[in-house]
N, CA, C and O atoms as a MOPAC input file, in Angstrom:
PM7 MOZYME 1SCF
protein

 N   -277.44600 1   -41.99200 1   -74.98900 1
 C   -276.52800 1   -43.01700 1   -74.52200 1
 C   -276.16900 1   -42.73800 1   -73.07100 1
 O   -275.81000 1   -41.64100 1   -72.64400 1
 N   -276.31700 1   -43.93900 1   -72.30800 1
 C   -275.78700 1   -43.39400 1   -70.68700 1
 C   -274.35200 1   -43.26800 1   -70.71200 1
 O   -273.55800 1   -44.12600 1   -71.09800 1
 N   -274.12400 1   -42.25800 1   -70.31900 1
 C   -272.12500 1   -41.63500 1   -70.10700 1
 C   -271.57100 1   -42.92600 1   -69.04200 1
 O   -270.45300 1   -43.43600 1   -68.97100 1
 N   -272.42700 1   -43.12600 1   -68.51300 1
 C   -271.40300 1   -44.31700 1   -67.55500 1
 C   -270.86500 1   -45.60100 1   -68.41100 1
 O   -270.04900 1   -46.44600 1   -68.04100 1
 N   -271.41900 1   -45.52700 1   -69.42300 1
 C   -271.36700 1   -46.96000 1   -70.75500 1
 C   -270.32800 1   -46.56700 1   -71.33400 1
 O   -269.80400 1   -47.60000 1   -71.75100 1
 N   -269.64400 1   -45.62700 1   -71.64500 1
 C   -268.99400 1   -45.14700 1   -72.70900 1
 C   -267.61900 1   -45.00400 1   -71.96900 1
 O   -267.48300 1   -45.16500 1   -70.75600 1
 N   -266.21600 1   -44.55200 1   -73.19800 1
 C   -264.87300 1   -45.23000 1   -72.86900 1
 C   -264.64000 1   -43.14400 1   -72.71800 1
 O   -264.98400 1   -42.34800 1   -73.59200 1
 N   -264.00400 1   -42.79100 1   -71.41000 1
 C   -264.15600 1   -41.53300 1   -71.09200 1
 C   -262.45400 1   -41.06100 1   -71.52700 1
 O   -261.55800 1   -41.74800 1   -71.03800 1
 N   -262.22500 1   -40.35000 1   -72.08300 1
 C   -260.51700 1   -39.84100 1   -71.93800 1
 C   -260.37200 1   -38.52400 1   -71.89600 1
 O   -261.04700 1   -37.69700 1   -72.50800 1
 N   -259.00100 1   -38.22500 1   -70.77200 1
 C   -258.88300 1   -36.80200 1   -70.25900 1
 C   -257.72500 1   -36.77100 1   -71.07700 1
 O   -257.52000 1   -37.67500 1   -71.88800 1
 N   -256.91000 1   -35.76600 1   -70.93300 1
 C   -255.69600 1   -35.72700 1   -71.53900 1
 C   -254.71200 1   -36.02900 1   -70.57100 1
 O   -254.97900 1   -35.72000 1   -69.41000 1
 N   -253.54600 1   -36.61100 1   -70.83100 1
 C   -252.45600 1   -36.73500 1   -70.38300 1
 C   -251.97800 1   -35.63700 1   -69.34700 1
 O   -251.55500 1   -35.65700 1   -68.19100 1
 N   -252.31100 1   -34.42400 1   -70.54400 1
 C   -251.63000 1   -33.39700 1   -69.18300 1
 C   -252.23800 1   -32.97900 1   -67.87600 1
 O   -251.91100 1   -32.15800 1   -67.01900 1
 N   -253.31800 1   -33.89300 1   -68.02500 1
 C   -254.20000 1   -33.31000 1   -66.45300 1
 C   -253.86600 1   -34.20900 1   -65.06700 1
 O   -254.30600 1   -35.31800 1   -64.76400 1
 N   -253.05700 1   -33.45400 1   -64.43200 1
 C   -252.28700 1   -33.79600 1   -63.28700 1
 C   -253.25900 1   -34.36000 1   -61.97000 1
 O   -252.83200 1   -35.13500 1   -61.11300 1
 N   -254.51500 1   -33.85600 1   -61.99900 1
 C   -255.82800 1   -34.07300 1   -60.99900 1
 C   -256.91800 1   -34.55300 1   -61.63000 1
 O   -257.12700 1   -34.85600 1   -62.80500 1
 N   -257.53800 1   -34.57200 1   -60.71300 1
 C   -259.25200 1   -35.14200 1   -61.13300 1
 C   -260.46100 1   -34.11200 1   -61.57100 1
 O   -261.64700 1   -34.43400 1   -61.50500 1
 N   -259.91700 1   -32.61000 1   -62.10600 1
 C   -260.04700 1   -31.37700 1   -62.71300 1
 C   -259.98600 1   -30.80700 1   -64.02800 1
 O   -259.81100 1   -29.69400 1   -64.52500 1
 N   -260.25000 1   -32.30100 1   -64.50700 1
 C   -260.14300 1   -32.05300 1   -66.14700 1
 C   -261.33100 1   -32.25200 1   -66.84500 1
 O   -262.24700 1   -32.98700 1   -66.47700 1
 N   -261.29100 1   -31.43300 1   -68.08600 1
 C   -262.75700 1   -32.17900 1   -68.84300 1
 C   -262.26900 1   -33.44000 1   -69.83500 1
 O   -261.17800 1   -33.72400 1   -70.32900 1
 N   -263.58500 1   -34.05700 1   -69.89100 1
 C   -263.09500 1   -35.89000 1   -69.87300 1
 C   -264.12600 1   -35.70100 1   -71.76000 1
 O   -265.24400 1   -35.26800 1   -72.03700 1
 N   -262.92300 1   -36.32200 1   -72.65800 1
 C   -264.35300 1   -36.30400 1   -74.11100 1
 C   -264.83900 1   -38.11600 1   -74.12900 1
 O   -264.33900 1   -39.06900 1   -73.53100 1
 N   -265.76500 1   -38.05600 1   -74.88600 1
 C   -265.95400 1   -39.59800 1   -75.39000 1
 C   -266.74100 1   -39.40800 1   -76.27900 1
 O   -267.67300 1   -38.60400 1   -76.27700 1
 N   -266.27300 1   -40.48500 1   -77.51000 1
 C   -267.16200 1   -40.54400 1   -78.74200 1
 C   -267.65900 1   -41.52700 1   -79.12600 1
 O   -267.27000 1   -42.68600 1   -79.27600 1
 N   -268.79600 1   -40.87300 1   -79.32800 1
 C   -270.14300 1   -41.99900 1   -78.95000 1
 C   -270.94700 1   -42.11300 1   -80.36100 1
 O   -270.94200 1   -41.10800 1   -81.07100 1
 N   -271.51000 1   -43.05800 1   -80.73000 1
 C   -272.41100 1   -43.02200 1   -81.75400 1
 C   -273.08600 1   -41.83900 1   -82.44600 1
 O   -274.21700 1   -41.63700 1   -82.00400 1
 N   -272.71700 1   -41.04700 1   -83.36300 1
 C   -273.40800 1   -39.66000 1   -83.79200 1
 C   -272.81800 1   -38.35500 1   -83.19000 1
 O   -273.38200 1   -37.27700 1   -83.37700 1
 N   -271.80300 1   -38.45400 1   -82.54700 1
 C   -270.81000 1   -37.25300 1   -82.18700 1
 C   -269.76400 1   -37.47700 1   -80.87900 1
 O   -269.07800 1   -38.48900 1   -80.73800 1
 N   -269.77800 1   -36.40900 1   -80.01500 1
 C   -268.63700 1   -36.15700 1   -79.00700 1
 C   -269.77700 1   -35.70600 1   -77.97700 1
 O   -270.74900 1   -34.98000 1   -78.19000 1
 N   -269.31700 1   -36.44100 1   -76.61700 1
 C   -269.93000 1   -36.31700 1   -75.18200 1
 C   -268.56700 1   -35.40700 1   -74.34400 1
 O   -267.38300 1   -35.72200 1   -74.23000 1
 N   -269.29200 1   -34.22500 1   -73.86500 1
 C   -267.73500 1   -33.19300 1   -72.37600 1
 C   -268.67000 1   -33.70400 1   -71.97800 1
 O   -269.85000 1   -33.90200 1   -72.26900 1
 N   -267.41500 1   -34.05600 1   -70.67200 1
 C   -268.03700 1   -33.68800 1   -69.18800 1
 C   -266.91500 1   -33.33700 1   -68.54500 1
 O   -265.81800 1   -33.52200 1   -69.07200 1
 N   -267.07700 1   -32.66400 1   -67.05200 1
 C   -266.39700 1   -32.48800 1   -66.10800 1
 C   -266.13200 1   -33.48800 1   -65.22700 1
 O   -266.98500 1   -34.18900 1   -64.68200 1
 N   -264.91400 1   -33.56100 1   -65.08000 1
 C   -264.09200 1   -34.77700 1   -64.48200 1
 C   -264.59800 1   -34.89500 1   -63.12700 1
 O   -264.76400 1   -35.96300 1   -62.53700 1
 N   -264.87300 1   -33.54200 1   -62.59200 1
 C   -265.10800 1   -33.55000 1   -60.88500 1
 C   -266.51500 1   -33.88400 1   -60.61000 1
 O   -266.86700 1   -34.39300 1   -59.54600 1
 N   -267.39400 1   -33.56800 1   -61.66700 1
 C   -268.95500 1   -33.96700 1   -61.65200 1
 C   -269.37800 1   -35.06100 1   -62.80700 1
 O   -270.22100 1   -34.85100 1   -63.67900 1
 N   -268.54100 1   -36.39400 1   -62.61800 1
 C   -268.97400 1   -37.17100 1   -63.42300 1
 C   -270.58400 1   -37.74900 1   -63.60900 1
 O   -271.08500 1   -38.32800 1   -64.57400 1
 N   -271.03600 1   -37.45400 1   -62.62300 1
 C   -272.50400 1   -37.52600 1   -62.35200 1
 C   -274.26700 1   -36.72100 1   -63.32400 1
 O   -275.41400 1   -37.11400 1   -63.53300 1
 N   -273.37100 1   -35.36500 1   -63.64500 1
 C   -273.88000 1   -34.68700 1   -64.20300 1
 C   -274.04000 1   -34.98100 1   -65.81700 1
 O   -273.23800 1   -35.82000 1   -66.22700 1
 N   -275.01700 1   -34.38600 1   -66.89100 1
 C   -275.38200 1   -34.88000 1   -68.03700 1
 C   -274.61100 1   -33.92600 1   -68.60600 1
 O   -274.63500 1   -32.69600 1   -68.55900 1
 N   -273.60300 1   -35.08500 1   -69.40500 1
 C   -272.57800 1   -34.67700 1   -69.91900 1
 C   -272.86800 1   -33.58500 1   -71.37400 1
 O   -273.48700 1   -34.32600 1   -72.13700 1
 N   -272.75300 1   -32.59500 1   -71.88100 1
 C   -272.44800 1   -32.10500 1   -72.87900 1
 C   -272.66800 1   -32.61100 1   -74.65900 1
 O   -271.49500 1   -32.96100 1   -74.78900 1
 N   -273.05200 1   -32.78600 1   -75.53000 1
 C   -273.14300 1   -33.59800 1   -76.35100 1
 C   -272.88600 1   -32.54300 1   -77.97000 1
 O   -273.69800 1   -31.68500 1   -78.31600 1
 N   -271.82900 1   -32.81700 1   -78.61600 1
 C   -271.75300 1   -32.29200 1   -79.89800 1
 C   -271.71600 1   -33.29100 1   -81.27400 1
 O   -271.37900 1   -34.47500 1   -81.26200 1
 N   -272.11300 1   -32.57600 1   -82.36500 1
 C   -272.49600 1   -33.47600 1   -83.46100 1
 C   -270.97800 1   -33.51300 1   -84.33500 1
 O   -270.53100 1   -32.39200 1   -84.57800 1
 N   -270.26200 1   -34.53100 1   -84.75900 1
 C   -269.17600 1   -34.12100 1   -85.57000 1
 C   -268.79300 1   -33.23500 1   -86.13300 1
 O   -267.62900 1   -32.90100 1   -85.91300 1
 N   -269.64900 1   -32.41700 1   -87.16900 1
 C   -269.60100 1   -31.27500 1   -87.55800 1
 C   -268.91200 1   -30.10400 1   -86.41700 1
 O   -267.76700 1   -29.65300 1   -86.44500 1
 N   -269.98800 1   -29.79800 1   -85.44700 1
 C   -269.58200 1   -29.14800 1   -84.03200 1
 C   -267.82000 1   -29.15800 1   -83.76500 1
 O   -266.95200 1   -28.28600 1   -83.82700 1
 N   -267.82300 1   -30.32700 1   -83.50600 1
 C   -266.74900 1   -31.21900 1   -82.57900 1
 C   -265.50600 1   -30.39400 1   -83.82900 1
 O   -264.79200 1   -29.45100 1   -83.48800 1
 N   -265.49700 1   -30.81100 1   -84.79500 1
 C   -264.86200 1   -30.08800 1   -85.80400 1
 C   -264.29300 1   -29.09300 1   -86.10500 1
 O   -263.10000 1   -29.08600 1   -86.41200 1
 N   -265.16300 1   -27.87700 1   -86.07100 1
 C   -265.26800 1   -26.55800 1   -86.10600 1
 C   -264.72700 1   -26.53500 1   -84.68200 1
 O   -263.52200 1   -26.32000 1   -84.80500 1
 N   -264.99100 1   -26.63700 1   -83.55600 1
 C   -264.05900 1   -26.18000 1   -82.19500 1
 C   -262.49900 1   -26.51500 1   -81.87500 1
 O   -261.61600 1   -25.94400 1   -81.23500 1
 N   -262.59200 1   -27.78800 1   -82.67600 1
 C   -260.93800 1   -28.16100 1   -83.18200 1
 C   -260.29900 1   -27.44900 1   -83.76800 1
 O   -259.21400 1   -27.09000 1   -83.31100 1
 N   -260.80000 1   -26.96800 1   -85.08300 1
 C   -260.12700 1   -26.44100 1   -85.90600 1
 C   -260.59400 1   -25.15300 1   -85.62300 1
 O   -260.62900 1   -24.36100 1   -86.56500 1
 N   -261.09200 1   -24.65000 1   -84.11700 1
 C   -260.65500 1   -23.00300 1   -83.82200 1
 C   -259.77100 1   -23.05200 1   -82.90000 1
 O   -259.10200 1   -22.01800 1   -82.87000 1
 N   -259.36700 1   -24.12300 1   -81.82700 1
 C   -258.55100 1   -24.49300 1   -81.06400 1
 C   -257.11000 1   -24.40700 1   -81.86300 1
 O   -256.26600 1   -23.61900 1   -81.43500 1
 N   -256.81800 1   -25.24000 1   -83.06100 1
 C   -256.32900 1   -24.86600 1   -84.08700 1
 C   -255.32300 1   -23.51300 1   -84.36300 1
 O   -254.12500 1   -23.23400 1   -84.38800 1
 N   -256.73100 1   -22.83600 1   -84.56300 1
 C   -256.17300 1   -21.15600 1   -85.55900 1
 C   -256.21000 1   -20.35800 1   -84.24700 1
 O   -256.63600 1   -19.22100 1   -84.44500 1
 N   -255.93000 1   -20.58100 1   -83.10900 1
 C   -255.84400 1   -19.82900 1   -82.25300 1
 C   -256.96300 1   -18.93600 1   -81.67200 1
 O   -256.63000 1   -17.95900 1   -81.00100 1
 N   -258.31200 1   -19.21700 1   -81.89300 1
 C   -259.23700 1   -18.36200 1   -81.80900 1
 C   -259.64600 1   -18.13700 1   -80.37600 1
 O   -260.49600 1   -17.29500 1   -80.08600 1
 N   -259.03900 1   -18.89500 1   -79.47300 1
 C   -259.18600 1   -19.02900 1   -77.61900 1
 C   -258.54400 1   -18.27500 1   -77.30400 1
 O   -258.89700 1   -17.46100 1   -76.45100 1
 N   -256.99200 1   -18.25100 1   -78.04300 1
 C   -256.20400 1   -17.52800 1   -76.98200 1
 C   -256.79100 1   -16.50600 1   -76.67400 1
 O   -257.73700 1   -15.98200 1   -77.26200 1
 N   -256.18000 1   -16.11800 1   -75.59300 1
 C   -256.39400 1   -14.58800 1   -74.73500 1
 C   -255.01200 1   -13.67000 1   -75.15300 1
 O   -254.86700 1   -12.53300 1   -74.70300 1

């Protein structure tokens, strides 16, 4: 799917043009970087998209 077709959303809390942007697209979740919208965005399958939520979740990032 071309990323320029698709409906892009950053989060609220991103104060600049320095955020990563998701969109969900037919058959999963498209990242990209907000500052290189140009570049081929990232692509995960629901399943994926899932499992990184729900480690985001249980805290598995923090530092």
């Amino acid at each position: 799917m071309e990323s320029s077709t698709v409906n892009w959303r950053k989060s609220s809390r991103c104060a600049s043009n320095a955020c990563v942007e998701v969109a969900k697209v037919d058959g999963g979740i498209m990242v990209r970087d907000s500052k290189n919208p140009e570049r081929t965005p990232l692509v995960f399958t629901p399943e994926e998209w899932s499992a990184f939520v729900e480690g985001v979740n249980q805290g598995e990032f923090s530092f």
